[in-house]
LUMVOPA-160437 format. One record per residue (C-alpha): residue in three letters; residue number from 1; y, x, z. Coordinates in steps of 0.05 Angstrom, whole numbers, plus 32768, in hexadecimal, padded with zeros to 4 digits. Layout:
REC    r    k    yy    xx    zz
REC  ALA  NUM     Y     X     Z
...
This chain:
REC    r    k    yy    xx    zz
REC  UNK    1  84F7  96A0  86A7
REC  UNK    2  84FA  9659  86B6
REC  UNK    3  850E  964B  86FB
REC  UNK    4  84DC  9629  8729
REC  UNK    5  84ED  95EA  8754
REC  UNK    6  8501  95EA  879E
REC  UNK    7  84C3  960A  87C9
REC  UNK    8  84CD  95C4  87EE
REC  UNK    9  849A  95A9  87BA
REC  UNK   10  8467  95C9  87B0
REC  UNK   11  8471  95E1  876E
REC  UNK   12  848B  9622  876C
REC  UNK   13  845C  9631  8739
REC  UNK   14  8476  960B  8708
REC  UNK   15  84B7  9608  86E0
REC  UNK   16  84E7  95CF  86E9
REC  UNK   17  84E5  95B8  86A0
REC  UNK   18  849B  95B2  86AD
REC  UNK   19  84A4  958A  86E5
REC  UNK   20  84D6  955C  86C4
REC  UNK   21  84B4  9555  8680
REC  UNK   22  8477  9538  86AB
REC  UNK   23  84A2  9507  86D4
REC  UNK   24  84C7  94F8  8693
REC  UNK   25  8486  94E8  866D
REC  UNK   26  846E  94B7  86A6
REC  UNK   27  84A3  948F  86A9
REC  UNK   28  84AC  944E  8675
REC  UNK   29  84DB  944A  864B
REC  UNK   30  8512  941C  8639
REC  UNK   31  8505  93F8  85F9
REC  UNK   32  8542  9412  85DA
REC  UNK   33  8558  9447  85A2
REC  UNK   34  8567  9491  85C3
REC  UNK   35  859B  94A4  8587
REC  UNK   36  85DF  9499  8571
REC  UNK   37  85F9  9467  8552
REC  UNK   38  85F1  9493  8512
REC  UNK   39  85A6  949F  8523
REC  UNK   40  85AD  94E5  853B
REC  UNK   41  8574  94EF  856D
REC  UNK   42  8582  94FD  85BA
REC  UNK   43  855B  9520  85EC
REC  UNK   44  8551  9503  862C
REC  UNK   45  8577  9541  8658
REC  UNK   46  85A3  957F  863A
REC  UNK   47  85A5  95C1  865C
REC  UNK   48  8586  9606  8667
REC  UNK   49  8535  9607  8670
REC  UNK   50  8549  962F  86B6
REC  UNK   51  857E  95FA  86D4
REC  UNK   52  8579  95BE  86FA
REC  UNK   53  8553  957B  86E2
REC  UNK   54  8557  9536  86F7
REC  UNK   55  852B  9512  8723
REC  UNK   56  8527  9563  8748
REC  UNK   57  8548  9573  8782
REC  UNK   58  857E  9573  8790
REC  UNK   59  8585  9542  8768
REC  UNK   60  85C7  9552  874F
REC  UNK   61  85BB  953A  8700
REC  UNK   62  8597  94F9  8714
REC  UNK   63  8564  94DB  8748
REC  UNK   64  8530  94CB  8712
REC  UNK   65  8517  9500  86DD
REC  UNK   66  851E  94C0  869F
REC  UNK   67  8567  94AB  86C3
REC  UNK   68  857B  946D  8696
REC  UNK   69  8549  9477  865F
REC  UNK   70  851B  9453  8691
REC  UNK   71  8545  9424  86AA
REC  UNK   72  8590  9414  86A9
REC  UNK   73  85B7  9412  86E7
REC  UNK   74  85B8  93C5  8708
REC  UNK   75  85FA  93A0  86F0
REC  UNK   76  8601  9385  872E
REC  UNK   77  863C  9359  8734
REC  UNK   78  8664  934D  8778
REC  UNK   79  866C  92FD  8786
REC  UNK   80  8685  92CD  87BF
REC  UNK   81  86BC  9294  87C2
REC  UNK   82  86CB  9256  87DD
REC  UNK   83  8688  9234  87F9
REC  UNK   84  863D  9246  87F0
REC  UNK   85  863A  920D  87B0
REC  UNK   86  866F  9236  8792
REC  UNK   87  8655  9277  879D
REC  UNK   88  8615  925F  8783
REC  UNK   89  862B  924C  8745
REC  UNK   90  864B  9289  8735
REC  UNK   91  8609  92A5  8747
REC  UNK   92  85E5  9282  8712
REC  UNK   93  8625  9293  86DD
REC  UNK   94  8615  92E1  86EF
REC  UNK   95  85C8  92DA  86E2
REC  UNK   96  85D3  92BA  86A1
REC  UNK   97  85FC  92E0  868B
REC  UNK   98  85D5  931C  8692
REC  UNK   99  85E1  9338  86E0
REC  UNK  100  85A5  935D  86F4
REC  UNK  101  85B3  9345  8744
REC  UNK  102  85E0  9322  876E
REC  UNK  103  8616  9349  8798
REC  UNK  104  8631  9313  87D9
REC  UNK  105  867E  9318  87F0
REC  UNK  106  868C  92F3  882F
REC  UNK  107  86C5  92D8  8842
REC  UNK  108  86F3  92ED  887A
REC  UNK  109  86D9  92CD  88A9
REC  UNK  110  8691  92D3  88A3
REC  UNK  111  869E  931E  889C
REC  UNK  112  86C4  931D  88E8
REC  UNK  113  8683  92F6  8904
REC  UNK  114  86B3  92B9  8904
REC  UNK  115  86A7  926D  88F4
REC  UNK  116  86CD  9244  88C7
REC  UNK  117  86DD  921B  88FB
REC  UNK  118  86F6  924B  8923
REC  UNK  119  8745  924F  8934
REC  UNK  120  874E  9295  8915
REC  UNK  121  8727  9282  88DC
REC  UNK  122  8761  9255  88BE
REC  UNK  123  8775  9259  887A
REC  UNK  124  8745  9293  886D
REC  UNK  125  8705  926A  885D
REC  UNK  126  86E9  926F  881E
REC  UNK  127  8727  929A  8802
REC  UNK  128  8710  92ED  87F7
REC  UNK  129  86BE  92D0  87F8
REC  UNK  130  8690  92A0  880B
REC  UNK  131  8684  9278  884D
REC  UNK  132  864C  927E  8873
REC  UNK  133  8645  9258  88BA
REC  UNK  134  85FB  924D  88B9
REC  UNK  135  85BB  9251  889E
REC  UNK  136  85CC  920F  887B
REC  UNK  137  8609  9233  884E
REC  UNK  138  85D4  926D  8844
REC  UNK  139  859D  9238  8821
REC  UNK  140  85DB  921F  87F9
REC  UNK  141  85EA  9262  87D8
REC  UNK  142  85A5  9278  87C1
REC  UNK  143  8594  9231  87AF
REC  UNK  144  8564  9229  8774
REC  UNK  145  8566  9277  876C
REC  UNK  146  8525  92A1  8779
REC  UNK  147  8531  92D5  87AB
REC  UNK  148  84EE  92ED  8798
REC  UNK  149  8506  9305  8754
REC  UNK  150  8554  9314  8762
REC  UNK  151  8568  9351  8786
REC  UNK  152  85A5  933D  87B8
REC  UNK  153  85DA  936B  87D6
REC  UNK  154  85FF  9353  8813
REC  UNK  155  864B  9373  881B
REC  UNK  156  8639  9364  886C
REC  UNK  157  864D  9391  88A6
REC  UNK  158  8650  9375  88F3
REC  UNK  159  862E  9338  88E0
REC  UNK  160  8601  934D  88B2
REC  UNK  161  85BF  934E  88E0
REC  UNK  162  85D0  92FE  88E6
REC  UNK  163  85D9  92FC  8898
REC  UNK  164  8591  931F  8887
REC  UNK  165  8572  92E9  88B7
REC  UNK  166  8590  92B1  8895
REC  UNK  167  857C  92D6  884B
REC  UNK  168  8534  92DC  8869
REC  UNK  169  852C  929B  8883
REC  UNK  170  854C  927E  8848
REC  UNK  171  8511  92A6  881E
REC  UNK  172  84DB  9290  8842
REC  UNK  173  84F2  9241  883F
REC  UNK  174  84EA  924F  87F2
REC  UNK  175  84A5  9277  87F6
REC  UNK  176  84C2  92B9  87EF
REC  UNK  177  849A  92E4  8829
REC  UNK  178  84D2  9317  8848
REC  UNK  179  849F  9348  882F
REC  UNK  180  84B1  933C  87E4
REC  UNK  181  8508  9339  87EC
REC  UNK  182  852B  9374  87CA
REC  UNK  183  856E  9380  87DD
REC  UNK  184  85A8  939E  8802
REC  UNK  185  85D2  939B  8838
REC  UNK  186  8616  93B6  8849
REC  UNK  187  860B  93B7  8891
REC  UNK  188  8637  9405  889A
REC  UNK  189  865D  93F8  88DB
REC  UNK  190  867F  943A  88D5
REC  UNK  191  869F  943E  8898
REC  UNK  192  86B9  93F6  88C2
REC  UNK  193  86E7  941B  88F5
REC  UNK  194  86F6  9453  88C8
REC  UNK  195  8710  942C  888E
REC  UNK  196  86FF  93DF  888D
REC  UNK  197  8715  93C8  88CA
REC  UNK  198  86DC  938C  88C8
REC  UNK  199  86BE  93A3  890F
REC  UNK  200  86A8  9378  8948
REC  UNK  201  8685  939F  897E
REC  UNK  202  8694  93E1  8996
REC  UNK  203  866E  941E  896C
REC  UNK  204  8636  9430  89A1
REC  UNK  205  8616  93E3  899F
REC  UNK  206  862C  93E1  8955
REC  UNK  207  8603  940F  894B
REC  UNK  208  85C5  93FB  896D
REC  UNK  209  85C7  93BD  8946
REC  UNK  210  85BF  93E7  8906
REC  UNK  211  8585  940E  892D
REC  UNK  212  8565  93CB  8933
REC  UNK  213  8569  93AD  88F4
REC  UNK  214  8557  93F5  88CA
REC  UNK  215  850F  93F3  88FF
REC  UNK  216  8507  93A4  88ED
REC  UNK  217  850C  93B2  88A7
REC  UNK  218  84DB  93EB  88A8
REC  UNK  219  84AE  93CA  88C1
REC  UNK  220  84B8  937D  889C
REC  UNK  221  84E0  9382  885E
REC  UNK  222  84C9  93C0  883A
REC  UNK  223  84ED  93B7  87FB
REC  UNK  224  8534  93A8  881E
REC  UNK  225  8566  93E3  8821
REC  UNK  226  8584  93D9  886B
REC  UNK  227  85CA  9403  885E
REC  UNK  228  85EA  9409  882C
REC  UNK  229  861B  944A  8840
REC  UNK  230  8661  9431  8823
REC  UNK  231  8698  9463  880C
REC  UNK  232  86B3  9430  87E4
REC  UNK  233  86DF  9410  881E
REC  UNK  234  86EE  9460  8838
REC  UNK  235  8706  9468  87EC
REC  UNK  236  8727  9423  87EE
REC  UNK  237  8749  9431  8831
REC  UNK  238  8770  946B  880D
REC  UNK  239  8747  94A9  881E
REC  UNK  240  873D  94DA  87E5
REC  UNK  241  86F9  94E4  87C3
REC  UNK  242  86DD  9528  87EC
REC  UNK  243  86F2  94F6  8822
REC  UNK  244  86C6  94C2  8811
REC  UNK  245  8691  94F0  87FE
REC  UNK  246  8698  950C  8843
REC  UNK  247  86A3  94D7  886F
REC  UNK  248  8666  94AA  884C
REC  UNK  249  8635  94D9  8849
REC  UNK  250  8643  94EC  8896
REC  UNK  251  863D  94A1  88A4
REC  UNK  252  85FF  94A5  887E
REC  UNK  253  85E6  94E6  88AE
REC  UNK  254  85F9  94BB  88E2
REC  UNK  255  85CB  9488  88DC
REC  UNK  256  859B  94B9  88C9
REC  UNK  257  85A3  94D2  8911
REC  UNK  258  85A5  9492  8935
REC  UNK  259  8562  9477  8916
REC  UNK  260  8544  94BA  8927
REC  UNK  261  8555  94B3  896B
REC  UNK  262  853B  9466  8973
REC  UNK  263  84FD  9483  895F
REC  UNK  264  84F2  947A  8919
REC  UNK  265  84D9  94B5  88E8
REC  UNK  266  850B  94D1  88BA
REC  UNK  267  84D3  94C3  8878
REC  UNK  268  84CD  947B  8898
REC  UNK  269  8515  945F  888C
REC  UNK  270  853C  9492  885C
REC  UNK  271  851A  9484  881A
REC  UNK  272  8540  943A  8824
REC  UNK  273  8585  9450  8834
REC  UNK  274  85B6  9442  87F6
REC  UNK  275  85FA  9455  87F5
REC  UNK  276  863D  9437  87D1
REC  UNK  277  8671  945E  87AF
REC  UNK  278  86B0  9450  8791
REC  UNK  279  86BD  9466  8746
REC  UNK  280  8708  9462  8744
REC  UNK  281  8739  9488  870C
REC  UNK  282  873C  94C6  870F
REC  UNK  283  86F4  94DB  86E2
REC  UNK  284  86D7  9513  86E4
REC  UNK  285  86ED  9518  872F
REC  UNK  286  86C0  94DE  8733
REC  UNK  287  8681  94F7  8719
REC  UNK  288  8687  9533  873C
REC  UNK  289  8689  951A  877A
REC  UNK  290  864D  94E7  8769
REC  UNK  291  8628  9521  8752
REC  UNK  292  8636  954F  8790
REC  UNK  293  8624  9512  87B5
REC  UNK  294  85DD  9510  87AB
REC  UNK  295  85DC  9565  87B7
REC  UNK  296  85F8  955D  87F6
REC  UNK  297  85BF  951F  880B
REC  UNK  298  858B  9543  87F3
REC  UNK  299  859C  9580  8818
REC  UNK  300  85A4  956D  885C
REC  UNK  301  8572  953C  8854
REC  UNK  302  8540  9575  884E
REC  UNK  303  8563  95B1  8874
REC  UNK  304  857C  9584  88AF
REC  UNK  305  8555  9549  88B8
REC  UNK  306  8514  9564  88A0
REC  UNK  307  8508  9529  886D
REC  UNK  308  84C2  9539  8852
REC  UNK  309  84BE  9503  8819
REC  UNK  310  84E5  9508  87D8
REC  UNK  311  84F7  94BD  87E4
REC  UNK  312  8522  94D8  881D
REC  UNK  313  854C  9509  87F9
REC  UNK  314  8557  94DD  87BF
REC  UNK  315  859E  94BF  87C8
REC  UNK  316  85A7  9482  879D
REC  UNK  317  85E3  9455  879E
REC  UNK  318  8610  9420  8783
REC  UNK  319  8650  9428  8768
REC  UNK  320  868C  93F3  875C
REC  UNK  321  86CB  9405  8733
REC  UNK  322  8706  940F  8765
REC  UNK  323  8723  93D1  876E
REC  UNK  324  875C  93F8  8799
REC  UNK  325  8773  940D  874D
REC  UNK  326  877C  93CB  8731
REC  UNK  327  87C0  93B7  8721
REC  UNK  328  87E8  9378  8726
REC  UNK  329  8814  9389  86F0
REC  UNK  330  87F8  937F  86B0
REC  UNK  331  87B9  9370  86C5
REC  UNK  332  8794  9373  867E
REC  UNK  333  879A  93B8  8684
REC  UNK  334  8766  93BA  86BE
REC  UNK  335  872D  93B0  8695
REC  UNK  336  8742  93EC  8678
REC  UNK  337  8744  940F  86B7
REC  UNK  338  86FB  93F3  86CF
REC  UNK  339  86DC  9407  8695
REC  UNK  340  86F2  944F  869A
REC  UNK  341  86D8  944C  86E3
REC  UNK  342  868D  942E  86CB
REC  UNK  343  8681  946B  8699
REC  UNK  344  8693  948E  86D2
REC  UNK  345  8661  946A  8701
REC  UNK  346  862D  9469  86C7
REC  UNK  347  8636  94C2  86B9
REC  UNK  348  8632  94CA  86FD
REC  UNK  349  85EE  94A5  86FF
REC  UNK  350  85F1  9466  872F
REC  UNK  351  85BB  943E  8732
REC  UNK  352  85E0  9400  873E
REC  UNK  353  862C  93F3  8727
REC  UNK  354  865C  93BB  872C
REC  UNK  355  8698  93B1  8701
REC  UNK  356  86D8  9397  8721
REC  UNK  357  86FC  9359  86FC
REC  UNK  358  8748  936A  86DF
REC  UNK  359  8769  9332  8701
REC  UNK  360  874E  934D  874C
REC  UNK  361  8790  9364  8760
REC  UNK  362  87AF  9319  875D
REC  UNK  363  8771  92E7  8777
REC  UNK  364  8729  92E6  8772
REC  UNK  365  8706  92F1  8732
REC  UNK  366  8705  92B5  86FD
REC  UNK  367  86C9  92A3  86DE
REC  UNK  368  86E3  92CA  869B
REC  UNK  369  86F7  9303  86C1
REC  UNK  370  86B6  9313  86DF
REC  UNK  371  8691  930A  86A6
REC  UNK  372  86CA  933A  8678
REC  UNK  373  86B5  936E  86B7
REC  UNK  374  866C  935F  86B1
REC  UNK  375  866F  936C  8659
REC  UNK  376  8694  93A8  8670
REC  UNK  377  865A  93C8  8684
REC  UNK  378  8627  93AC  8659
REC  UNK  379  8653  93D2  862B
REC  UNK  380  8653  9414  8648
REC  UNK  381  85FB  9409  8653
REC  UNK  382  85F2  93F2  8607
REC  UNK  383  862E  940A  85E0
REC  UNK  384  8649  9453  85F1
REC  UNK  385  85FB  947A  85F6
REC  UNK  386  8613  9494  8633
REC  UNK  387  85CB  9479  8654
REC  UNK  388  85A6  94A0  8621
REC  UNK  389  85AA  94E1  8641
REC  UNK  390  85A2  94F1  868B
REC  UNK  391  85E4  9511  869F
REC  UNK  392  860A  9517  8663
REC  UNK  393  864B  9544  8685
REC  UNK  394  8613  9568  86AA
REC  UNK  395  861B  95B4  8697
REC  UNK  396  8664  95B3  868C
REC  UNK  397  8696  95E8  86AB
REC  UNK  398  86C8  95B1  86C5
REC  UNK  399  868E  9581  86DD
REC  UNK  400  8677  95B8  8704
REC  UNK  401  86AA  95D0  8725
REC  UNK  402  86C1  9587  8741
REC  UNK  403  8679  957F  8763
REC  UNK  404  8679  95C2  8782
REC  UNK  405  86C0  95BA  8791
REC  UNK  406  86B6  956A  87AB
REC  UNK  407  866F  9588  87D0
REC  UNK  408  869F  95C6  87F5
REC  UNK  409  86D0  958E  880C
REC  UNK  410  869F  9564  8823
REC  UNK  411  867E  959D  884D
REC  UNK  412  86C4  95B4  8868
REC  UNK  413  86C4  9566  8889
REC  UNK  414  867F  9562  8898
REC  UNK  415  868A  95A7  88CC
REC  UNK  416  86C3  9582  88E8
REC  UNK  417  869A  953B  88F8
REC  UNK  418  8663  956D  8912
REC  UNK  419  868F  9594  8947
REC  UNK  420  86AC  9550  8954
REC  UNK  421  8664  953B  896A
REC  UNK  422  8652  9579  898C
REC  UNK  423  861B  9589  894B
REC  UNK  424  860F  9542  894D
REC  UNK  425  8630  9519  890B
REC  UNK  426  8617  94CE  8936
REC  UNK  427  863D  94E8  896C
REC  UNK  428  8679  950B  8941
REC  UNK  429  8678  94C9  8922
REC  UNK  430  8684  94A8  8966
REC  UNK  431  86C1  94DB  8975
REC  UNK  432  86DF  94D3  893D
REC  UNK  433  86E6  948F  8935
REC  UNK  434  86FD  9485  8980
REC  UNK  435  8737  94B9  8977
REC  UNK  436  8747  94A4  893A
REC  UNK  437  8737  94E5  8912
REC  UNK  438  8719  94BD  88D6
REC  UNK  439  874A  9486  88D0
REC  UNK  440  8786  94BF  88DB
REC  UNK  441  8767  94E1  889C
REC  UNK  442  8764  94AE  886D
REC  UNK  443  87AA  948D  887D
REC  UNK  444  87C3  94D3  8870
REC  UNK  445  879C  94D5  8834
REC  UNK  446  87BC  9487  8823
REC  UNK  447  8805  94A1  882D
REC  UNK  448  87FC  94DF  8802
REC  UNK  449  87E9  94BB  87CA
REC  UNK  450  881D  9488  87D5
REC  UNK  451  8857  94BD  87C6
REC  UNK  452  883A  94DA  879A
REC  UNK  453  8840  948F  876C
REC  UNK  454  8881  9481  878B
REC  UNK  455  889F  94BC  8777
REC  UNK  456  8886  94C0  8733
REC  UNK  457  8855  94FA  8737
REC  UNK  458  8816  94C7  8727
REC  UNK  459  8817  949C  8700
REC  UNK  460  87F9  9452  8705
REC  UNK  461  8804  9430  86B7
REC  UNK  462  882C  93F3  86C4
REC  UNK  463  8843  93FD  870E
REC  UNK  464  8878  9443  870E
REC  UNK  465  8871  944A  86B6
REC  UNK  466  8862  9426  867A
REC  UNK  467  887B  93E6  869C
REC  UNK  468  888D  93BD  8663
REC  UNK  469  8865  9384  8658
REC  UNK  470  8870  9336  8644
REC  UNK  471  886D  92FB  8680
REC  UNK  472  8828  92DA  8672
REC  UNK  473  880A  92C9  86A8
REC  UNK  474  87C6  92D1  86BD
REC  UNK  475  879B  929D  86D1
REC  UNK  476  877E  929E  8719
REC  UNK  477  8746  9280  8739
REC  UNK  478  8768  9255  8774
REC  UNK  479  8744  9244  87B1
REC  UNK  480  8766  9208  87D0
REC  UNK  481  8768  91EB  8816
REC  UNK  482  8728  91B2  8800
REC  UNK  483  86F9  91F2  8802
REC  UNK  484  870E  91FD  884F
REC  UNK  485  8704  91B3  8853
REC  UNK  486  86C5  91B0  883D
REC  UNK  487  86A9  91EF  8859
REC  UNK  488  86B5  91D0  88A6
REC  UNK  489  869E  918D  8892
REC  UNK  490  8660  91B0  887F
REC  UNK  491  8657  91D5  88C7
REC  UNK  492  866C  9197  88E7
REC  UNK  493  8632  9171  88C5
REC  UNK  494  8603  91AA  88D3
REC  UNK  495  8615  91AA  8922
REC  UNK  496  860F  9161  891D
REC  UNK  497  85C5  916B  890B
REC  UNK  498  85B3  91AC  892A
REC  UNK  499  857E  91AC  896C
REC  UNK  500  85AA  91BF  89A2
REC  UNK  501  8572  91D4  89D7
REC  UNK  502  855E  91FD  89A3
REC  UNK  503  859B  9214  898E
REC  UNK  504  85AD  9231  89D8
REC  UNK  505  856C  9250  89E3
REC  UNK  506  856B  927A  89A3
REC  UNK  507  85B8  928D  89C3
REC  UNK  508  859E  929D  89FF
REC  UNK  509  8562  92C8  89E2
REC  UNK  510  859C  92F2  89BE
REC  UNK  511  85BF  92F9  89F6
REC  UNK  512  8580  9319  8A1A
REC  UNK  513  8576  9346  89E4
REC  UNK  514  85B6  935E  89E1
REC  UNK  515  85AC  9379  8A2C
REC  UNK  516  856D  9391  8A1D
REC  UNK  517  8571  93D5  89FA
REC  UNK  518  8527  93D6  89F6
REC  UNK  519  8521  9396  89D1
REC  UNK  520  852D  9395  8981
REC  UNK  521  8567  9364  8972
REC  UNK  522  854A  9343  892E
REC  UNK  523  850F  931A  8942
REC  UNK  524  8546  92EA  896E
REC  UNK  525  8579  92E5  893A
REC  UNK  526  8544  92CF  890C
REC  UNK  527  852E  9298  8937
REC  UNK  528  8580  928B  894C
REC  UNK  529  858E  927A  8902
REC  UNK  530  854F  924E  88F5
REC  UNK  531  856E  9225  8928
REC  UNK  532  85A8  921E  8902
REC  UNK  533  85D1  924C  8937
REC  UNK  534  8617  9264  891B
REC  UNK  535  8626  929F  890C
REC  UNK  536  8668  929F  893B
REC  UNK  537  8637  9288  896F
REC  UNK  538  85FF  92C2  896B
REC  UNK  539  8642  92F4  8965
REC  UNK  540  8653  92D1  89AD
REC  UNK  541  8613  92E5  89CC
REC  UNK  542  8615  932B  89B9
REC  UNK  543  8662  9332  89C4
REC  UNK  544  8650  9318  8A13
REC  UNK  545  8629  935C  8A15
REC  UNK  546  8651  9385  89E7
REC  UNK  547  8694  937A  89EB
REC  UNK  548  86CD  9381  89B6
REC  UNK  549  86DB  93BD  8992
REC  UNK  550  872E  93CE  899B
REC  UNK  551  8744  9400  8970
REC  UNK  552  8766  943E  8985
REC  UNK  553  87AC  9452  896C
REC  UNK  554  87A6  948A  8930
REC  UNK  555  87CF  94C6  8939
């Protein structure tokens, strides 16, 4: 007999493919061919009548019941160099070119909560992303694009409560009501001191920034996703995949925990936490431990937390081709690599995927090269059928066995974070971070891998075999000294101009806030950057209550 769904709901009556056919028959359809290229028909979802469906808890084979025959995963591609009029032209070359949002990389600075005109700032301004100062840089980079129609990811941590501000007053300049903006942002603090290093404050107040800006989006920006949980910089760091199974969806539980405990309802946030995964080389490790990542969600959404709405159980994230596997040496080869790494992304069933450009590992992406990554994909959507069928590899003895397998590793870590904490992951989170547990693990995991390429037992085409190759060189996109130029001519100017009176009272309102633990955070950082406040400055006021975050020696 066919097995019925979860009791959880409400349906125990009914068989799963009952339950799926009706999801599957309300959704629309893509206005596409379902077949091979030799016309050979294909079913939507392959299995046994009694197994697991998509769109079903838990959600292993897919969060929606249609997967990509609804609706292909969003090519989003990652962005940011030089100054906002750069940025924003690339922008525009991404959207007409077929992107389906815009992805933001900051540079340096910004991500540090640093000025350009700032003395630490030097010679990094404009160079791995975009500048942002001020709300003026912000109107530059979204200039003649509507925010109403574009979904926008921001790759934001420490600062990233200053950056939505700026995005939302930017909007509403243009008649875009904060209401009607779709997008994402980074803002995952923890992944920060276990991997990323891009910290500012200590964890605690990190934290209760995060607190403050999920509650202000609750409540004002429905439609905006407030983290986005990142494995991809755990992954990047060197950790192995359970690792960054582990360590993100703890993060994840983390928050979870945190918003709980300032109040908010587990069904009232969860539904709008994303997550971001890394799809590096090694395949079918890869979709396994996508797969077992959504199994895991939905399971201690429901068994620990108590999530009551589907929404909150449904785990759905971006994915970007592992950069950390690109290769200087013969770099052509990388888009070989990336492609691999978005059929992985794309079996695995992301919702949103970015494709890394081959020449990453020498400079920032040319024009070219980003739009090479960006046909990449639109390959693997139109070309291969592999969107045709909700979990293809679903089923298979191999594909199996790596997400149980990545799911038992994850669970072995997630015990340890939770003894850490006392049966608390926020506060095994906390302990692990200040005695270095997390960052102990993944350099571990970094120098393992290193031997094993240094001595021959992996091997990395074009780096320890297969090495010959001819001496073209690769063009680079080169950002010169005139961007850093520019970029503080354009704060001076902006100073220059600025209200100072109102300028220091929107300071000082931050500054209150920040020793207020009562008092939500946004609402003054809106009205610091409408008075063209920098974000250096607004970092100041908090970092007078705060502190700096020093970083304790791994062992």
């Amino acid at each position: 007999m066919p097995r019925p769904i979860c009791d959880n709901q409400g349906m125990a009556d009914r068989t799963n493919r009952e339950i799926w056919q009706e999801a599957f028959d309300g959704a629309p359809l893509r206005d596409a061919d379902f077949e091979t290229m030799s016309g050979v028909p294909v079913e939507p979802i392959y299995g046994p009548d009694d197994g697991e469906f998509p769109g079903q808890y838990p959600y292993t084979r897919g969060v929606h019941a249609s997967m990509y025959r609804s609706r292909l995963w969003t090519m989003r591609m990652f962005a940011g160099f030089g100054t906002a009029e750069d940025t924003n032209d690339r922008f525009k070359q991404i959207l007409a070119a077929g992107g389906g949002g815009l992805s933001t990389a900051f540079d340096l600075p910004t991500l540090m909560g640093r000025d350009s005109d700032d003395p630490f700032s030097l010679g990094e301004v404009g160079k791995a992303g975009v500048a942002v100062d001020t709300l003026a840089d912000m109107e530059d980079l979204f200039a003649d694009i509507d925010l109403g129609q574009v979904s926008t990811s921001m790759t934001i941590n420490s600062p990233a409560p200053i950056l939505l501000a700026m995005y939302i007053a930017v909007a509403e300049k243009g008649g875009t009501a904060r209401t009607g903006l779709r997008g994402t942002l980074q803002n995952d603090i923890l992944k920060e001191y276990q991997a990323q290093k891009e910290y500012i404050f200590p964890p605690r107040p990190s934290m209760r920034l995060i607190s403050d800006l999920v509650s202000y989006t609750s409540a004002e920006l429905p439609q905006w996703n407030p983290i986005s949980i990142s494995g991809y910089h755990i992954r990047e760091a060197g950790s192995t995949a359970a690792e960054e199974l582990a360590f993100t969806l703890g993060n994840g539980f983390a928050y979870v925990e945190a918003a709980v405990a300032a109040g908010l309802d587990v069904d009232d946030f969860a539904p709008r936490l994303s997550f971001f995964f890394n799809s590096h080389i090694d395949f079918f490790e890869e979709i396994g431990k996508l797969r077992a990542a959504r199994r895991i969600w939905a399971r201690w959404m429901k068994d620990r937390y108590g999530a009551k709405s589907e929404k909150s159980m449904l785990m759905r994230f971006h994915t970007q081709t592992a950069g950390v596997s690109l290769t200087a040496q013969q770099p052509e080869i990388n888009i070989a690599r990336v492609a691999i790494q978005a059929l992985a992304g794309a079996l695995g069933g992301t919702q949103s995927l970015h494709t890394d450009s081959y020449d990453e590992a020498l400079a920032l992406p040319t024009e070219k090269a980003a739009r090479i990554a960006l046909r990449t994909q639109q390959i693997v959507a139109h070309e291969t059928g592999v969107a045709h069928v909700a979990d293809p590899l679903g089923g298979s003895h191999f594909v199996e066995a790596m997400t149980d397998e990545m799911e038992r590793q994850a669970e072995e870590l997630f015990a340890k974070v939770d003894e850490m904490g006392n049966g608390s992951m926020l506060e095994g989170s906390f302990a692990g971070i200040e005695a270095g547990w997390f960052q102990g693990r993944i350099a571990d995991s970094a120098y393992a891998f290193e031997r094993k390429v240094n001595s021959g037992r992996r091997i990395v085409v074009g780096v320890n075999d297969f090495t010959e190759t001819d001496d073209d060189k690769t063009p680079i996109l080169y950002i010169g000294p005139e961007v850093e130029e520019r970029q503080l001519e354009r704060l001076e100017t902006v100073k220059h101009d600025r209200v100072d009176s109102e300028v220091e009272r929107t300071l000082a309102a931050v500054a209150a806030a920040a020793g207020d633990p009562t008092e939500n955070t946004m609402p003054v950082i809106v009205d610091a950057v409408k008075a063209y406040a920098t974000v250096g400055e607004i970092i100041a006021a908090f970092e007078h209550e705060f502190g700096r975050w020093d970083e304790p020696t791994a062992i």
